[in-house]
C-alpha positions in Angstrom: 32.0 8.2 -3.9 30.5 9.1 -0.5 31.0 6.3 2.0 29.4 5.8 5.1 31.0 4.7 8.3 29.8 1.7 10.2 28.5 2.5 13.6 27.5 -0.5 16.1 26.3 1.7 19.2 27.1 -0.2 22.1 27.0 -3.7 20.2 30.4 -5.9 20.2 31.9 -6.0 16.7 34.5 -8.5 16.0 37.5 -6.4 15.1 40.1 -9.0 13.8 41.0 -13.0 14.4 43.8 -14.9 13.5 45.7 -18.1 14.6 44.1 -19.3 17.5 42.2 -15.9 18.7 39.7 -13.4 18.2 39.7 -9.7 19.0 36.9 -7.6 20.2 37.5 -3.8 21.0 41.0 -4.3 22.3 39.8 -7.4 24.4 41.8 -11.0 22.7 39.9 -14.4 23.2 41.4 -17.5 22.8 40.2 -20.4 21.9 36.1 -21.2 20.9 34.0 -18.2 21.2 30.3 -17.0 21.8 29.7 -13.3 20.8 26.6 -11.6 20.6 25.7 -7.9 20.5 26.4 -7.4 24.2 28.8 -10.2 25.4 31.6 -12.1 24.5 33.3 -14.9 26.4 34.4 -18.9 25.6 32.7 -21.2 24.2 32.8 -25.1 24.7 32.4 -25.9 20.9 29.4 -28.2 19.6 29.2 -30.1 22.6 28.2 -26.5 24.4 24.9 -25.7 24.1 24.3 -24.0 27.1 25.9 -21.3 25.6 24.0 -20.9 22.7 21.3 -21.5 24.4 20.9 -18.4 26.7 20.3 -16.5 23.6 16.7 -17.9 22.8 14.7 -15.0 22.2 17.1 -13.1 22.4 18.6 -13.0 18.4 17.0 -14.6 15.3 20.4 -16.2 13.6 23.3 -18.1 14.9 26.2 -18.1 12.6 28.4 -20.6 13.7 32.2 -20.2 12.7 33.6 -23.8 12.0 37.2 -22.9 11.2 39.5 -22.1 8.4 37.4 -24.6 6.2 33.5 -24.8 6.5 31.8 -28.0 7.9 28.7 -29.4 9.0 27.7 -28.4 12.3 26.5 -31.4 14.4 22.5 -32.7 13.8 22.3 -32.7 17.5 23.7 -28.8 17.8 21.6 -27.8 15.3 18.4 -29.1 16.3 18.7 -27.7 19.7 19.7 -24.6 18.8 16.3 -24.6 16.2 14.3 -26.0 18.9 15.0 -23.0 20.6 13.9 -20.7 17.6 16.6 -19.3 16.6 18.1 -19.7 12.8 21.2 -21.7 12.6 23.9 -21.0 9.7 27.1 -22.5 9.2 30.2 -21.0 7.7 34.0 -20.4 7.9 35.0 -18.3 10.7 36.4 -15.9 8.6 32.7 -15.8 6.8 31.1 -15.9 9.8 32.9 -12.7 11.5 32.0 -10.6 8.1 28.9 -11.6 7.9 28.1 -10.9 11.9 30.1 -7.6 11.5 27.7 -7.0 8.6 24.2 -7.9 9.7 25.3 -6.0 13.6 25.2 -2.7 11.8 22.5 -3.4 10.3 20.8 -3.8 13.9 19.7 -7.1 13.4 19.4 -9.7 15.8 22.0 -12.0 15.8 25.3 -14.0 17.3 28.5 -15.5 16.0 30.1 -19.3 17.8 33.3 -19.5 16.9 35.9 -22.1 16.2 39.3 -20.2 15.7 41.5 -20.5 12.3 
């Protein structure tokens, strides 16, 4: 089996989590998080949308991370979020980070919100 290494050029993969954190490269955030391909930093949860917002035209999809166990992610959120035209999809953060992780070496377009575990 020949297997192919991941590369993410100068994108920010996520490279673990755990209790209360996230870790990209060797840099730990605590707390809510907004990471996209070229920045990561806190975020104020569903009641931050700035945020979020900042992003608009720059990714497609917005996976939002809602914790150990997957929830609905506020009508209000959402619809700005869409207003803006970007996708919105909701999963565990554990789910989310894969599937950011997954779709960044792919070189798409997209951004993770994270509540931590």
């Amino acid at each position: 089996m020949r297997l192919t290494p991941v590369t993410y050029d100068q994108a920010l993969p996520i490279a673990g989590y755990g209790p209360g954190f996230f870790r990209i490269g060797t840099h730990v955030l605590r707390g809510p998080c907004l990471i996209s391909p070229w920045d990561a930093g806190p975020w104020g949860g569903f009641d931050d949308t700035d945020g979020p917002l900042t992003l608009a035209g720059r990714i497609d999809v917005l996976f939002v991370g809602t914790g150990a166990e997957i929830a609905h992610a506020p009508p209000t959120f959402r619809m700005l979020i869409e207003a803006a035209g970007m996708g919105v999809e909701v999963m565990n953060s554990p789910a989310a980070c894969r599937t950011y992780n997954v779709l960044l070496g792919e070189g798409r377009r997209v951004a993770v919100a994270l509540l931590p575990v």
